[in-house]
N, CA, C and O atoms as CSV, one atom per row, in Angstrom:
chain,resi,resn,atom,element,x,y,z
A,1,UNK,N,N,-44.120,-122.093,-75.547
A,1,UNK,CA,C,-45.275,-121.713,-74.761
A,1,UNK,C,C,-46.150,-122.905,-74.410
A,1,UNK,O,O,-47.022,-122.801,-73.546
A,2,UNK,N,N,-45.914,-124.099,-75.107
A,2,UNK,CA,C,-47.045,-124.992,-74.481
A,2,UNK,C,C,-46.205,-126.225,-74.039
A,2,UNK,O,O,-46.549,-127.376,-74.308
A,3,UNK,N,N,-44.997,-125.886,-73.291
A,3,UNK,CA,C,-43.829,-126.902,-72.870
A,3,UNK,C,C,-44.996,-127.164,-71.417
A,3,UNK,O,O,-45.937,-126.563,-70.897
A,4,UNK,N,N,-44.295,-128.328,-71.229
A,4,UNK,CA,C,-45.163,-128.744,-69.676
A,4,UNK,C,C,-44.398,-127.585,-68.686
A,4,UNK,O,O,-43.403,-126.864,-68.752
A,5,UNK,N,N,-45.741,-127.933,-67.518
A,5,UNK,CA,C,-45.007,-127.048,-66.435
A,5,UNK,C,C,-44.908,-127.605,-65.571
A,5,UNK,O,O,-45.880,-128.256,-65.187
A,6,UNK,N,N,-43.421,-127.628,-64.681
A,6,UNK,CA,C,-42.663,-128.416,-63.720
A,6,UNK,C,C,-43.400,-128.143,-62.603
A,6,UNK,O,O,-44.236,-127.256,-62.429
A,7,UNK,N,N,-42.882,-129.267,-61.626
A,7,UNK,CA,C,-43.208,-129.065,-60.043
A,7,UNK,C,C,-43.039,-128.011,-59.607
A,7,UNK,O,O,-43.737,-127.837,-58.608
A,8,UNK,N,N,-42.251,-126.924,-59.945
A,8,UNK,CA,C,-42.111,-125.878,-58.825
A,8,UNK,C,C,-43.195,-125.049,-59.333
A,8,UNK,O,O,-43.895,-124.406,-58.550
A,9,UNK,N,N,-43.494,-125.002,-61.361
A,9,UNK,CA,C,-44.556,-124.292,-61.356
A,9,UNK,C,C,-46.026,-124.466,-61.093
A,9,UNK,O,O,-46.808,-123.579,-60.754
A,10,UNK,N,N,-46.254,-125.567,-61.271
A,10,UNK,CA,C,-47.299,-126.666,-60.770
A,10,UNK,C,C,-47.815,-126.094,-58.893
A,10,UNK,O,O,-48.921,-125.731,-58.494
A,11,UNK,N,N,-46.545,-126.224,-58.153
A,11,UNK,CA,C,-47.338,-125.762,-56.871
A,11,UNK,C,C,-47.145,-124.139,-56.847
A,11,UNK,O,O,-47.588,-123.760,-55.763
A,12,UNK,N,N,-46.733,-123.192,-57.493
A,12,UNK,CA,C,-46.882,-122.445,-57.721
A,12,UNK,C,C,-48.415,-121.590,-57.867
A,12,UNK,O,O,-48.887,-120.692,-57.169
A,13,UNK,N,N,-48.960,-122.305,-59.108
A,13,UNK,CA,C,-50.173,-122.077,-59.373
A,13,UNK,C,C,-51.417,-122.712,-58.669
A,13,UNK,O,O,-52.588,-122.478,-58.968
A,14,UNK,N,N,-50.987,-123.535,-57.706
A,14,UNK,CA,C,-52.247,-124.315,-56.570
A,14,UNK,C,C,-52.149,-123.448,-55.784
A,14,UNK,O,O,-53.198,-122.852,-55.536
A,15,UNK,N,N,-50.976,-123.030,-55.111
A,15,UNK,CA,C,-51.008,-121.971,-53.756
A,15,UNK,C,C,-51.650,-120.826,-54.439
A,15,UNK,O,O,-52.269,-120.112,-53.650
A,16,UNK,N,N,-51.687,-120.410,-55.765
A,16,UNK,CA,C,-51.807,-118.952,-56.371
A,16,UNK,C,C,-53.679,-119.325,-56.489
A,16,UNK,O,O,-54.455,-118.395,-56.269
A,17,UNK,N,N,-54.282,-120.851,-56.875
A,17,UNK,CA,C,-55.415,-120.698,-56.820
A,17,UNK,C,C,-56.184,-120.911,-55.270
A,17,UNK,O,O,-57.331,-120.535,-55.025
A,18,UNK,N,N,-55.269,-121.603,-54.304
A,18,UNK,CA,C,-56.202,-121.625,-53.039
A,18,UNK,C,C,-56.219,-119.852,-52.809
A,18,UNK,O,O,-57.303,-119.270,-52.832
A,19,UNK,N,N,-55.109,-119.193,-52.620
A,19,UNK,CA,C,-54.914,-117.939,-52.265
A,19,UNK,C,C,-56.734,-117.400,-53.205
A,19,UNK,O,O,-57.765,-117.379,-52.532
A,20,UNK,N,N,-56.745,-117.168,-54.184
A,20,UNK,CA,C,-57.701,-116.706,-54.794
A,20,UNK,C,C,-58.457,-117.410,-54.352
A,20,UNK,O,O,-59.003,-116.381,-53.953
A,21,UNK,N,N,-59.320,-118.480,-53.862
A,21,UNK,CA,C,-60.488,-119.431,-53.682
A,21,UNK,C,C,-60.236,-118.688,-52.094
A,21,UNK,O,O,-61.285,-118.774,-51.456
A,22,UNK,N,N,-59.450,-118.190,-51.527
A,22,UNK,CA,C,-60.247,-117.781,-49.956
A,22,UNK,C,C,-59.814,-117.005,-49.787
A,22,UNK,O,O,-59.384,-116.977,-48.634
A,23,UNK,N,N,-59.491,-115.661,-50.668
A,23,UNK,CA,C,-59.406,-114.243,-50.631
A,23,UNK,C,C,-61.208,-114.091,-51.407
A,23,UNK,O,O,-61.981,-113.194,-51.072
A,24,UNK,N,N,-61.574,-115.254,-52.524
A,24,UNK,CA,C,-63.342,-115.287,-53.044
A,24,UNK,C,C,-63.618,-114.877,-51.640
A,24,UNK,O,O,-63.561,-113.693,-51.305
A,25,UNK,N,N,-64.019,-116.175,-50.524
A,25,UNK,CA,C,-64.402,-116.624,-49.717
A,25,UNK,C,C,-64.402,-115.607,-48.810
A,25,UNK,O,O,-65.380,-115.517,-48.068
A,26,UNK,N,N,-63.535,-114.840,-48.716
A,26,UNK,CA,C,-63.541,-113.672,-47.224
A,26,UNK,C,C,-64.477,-112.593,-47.958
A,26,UNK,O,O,-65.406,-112.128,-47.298
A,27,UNK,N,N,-64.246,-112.064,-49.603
A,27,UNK,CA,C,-64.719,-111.247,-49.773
A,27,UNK,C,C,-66.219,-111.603,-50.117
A,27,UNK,O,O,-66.580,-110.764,-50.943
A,28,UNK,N,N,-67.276,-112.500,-49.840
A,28,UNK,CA,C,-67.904,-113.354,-50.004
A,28,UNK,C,C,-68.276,-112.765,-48.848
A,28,UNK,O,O,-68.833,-111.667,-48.879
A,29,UNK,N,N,-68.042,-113.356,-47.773
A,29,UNK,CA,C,-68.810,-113.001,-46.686
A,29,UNK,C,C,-68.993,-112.245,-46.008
A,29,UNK,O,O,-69.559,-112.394,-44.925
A,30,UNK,N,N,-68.472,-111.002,-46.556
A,30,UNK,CA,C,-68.402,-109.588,-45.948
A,30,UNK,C,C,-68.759,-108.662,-46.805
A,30,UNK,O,O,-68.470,-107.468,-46.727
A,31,UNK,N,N,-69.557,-109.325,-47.857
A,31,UNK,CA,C,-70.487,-108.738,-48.678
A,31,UNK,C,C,-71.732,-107.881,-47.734
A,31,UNK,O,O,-72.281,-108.507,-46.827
A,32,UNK,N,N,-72.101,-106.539,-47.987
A,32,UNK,CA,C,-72.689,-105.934,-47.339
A,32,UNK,C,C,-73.038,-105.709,-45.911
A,32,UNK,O,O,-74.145,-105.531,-45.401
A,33,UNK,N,N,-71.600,-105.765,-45.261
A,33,UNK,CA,C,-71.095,-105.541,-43.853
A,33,UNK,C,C,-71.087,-104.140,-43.437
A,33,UNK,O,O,-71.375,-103.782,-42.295
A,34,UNK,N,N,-70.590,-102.970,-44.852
A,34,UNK,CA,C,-70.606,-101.902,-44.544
A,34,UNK,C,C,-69.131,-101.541,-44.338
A,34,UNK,O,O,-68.818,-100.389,-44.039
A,35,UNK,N,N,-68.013,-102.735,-44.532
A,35,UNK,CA,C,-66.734,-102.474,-43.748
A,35,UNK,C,C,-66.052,-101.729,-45.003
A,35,UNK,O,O,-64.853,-101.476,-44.882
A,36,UNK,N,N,-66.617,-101.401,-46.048
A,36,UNK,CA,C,-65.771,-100.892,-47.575
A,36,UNK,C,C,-65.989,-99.258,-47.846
A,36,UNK,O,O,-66.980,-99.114,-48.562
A,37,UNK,N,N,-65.691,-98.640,-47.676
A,37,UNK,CA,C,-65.475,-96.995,-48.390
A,37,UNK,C,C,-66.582,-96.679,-49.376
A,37,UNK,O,O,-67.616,-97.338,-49.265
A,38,UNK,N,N,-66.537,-96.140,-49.934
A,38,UNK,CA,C,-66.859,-95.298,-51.386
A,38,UNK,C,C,-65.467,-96.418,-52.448
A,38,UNK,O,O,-64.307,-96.660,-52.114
A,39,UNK,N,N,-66.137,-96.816,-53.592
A,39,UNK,CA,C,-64.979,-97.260,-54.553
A,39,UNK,C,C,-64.436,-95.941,-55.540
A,39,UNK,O,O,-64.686,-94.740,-55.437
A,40,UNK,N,N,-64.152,-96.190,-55.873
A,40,UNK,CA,C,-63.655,-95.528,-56.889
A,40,UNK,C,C,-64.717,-94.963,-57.884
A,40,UNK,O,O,-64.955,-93.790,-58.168
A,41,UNK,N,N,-65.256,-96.045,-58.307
A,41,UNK,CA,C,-66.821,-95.871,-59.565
A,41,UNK,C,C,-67.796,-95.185,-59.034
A,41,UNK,O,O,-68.807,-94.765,-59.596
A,42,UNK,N,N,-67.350,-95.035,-57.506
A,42,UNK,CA,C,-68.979,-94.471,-56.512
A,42,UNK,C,C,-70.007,-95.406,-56.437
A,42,UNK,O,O,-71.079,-94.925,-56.072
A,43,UNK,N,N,-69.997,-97.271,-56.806
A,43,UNK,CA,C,-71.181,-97.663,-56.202
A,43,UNK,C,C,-70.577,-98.645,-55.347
A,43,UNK,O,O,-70.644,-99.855,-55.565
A,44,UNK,N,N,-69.901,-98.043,-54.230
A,44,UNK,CA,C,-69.499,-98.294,-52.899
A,44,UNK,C,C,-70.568,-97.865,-52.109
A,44,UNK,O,O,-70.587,-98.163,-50.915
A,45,UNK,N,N,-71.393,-97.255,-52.578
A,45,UNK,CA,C,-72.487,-96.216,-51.350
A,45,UNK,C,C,-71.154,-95.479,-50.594
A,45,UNK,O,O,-69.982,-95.295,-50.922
A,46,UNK,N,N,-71.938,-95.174,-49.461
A,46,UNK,CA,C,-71.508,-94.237,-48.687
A,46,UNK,C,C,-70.561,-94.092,-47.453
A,46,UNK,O,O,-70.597,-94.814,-46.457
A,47,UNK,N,N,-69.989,-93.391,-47.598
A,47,UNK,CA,C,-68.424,-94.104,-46.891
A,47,UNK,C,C,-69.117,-93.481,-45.280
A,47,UNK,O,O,-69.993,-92.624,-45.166
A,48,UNK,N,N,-68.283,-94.346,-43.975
A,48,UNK,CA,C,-68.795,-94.126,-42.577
A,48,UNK,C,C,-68.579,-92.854,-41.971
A,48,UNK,O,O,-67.433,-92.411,-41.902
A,49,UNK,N,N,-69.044,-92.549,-41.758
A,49,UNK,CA,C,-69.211,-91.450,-40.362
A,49,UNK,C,C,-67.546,-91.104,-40.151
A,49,UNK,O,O,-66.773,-92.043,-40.338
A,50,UNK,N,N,-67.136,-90.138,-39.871
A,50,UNK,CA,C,-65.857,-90.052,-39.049
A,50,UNK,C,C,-66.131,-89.324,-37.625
A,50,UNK,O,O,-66.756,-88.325,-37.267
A,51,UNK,N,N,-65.538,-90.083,-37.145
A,51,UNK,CA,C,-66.547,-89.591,-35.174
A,51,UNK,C,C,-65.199,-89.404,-34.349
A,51,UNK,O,O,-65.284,-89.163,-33.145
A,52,UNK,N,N,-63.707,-89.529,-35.092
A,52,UNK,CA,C,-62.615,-88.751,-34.223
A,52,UNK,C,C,-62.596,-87.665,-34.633
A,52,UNK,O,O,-63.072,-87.112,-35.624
A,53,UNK,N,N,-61.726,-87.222,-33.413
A,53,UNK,CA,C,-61.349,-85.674,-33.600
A,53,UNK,C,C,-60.303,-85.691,-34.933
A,53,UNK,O,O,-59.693,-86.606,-35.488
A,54,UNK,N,N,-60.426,-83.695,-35.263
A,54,UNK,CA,C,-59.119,-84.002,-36.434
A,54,UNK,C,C,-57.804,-84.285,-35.574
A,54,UNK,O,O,-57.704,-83.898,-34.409
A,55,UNK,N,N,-56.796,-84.998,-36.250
A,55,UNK,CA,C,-55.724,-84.834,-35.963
A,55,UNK,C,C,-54.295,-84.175,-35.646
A,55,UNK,O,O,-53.232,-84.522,-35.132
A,56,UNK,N,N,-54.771,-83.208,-36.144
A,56,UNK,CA,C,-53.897,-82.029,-35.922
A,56,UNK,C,C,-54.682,-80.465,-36.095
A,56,UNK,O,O,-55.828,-80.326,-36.521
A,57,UNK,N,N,-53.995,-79.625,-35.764
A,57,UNK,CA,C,-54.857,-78.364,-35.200
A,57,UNK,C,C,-54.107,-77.424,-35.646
A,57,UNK,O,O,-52.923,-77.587,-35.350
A,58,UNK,N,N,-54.402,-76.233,-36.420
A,58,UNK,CA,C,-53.593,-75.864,-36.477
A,58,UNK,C,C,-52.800,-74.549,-35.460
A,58,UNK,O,O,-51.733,-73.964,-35.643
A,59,UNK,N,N,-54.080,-74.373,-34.091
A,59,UNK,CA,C,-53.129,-73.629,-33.559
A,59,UNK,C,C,-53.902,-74.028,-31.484
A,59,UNK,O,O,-55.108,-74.027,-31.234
A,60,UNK,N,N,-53.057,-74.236,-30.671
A,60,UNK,CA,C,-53.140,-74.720,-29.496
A,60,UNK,C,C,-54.254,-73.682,-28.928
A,60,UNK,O,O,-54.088,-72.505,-29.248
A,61,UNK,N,N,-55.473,-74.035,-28.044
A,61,UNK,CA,C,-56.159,-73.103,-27.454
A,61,UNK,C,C,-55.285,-72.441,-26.526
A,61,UNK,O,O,-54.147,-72.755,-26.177
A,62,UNK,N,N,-56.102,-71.347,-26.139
A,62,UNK,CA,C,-55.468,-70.763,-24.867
A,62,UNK,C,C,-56.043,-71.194,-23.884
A,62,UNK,O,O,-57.221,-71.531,-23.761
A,63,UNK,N,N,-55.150,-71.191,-23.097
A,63,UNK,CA,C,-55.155,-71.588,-21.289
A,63,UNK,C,C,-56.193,-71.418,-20.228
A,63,UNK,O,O,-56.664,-72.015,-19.261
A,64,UNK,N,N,-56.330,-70.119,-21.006
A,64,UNK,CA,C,-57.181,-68.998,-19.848
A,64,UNK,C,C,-57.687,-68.066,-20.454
A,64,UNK,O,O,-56.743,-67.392,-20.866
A,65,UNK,N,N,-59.217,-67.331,-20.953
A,65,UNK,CA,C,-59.777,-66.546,-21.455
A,65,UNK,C,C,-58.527,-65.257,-21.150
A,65,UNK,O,O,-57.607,-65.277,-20.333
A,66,UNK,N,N,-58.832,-64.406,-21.936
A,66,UNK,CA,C,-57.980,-63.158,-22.224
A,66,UNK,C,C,-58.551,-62.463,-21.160
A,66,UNK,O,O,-59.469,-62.947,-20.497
A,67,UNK,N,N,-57.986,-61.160,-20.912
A,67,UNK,CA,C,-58.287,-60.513,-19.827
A,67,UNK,C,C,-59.396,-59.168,-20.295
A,67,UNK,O,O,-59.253,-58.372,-21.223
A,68,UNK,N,N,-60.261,-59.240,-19.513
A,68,UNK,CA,C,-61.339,-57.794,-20.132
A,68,UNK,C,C,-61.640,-57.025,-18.927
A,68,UNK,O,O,-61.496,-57.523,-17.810
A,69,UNK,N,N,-61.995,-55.994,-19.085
A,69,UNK,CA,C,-62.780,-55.324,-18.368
A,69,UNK,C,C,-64.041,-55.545,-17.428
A,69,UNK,O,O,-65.119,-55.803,-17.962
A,70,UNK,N,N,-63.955,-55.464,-16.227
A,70,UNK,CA,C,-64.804,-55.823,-15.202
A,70,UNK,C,C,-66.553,-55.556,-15.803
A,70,UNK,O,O,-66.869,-54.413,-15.473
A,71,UNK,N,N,-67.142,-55.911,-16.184
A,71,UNK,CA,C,-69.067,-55.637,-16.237
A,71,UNK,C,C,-69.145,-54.759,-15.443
A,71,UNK,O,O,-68.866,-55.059,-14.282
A,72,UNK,N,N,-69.484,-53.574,-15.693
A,72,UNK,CA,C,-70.114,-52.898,-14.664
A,72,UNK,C,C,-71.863,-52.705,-15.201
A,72,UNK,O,O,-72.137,-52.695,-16.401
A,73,UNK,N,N,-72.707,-52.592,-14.347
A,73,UNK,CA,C,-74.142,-52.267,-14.230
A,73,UNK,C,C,-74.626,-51.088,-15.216
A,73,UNK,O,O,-73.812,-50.165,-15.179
A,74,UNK,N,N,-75.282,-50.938,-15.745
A,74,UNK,CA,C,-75.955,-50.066,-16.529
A,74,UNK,C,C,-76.755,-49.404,-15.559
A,74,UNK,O,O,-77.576,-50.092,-14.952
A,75,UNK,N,N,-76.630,-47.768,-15.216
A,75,UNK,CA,C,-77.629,-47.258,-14.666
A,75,UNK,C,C,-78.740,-46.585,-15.606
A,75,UNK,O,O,-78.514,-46.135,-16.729
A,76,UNK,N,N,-79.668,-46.592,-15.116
A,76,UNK,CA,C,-80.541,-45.714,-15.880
A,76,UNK,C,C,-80.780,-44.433,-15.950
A,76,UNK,O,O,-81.619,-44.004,-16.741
């Protein structure tokens, strides 16, 4: 366990720390953007608005109102 670690593991662990130093960095600056959900723990605050339609329906409108009976006038 405390043998040296070779070149391949060596750049291994630089790419593995830049990766982490600007995955910090993005999540860093998009600190309170609003672009994140609800977490898991709930102190995500409050997840956005949903402003599409649903996606599926479960049954097609109709075409054309159904057919009724003509209004006729109420006499007195």
């Amino acid at each position: 366990m405390t043998g040296q670690v070779g070149p391949r593991g060596l750049a291994i662990l630089v790419l593995a720390g830049i990766a982490g130093i600007l995955l910090a960095i993005l999540g860093w600056s998009q600190r309170g953007t609003g672009l994140v959900g609800t977490s898991v723990g709930g102190l995500g605050g409050p997840a956005p608005a949903r402003t599409a339609a649903p996606a599926h329906t479960s049954a097609p409108a109709p075409a054309t109102a159904p057919a009724s009976t003509p209004a006729t006038a109420t006499e007195p």
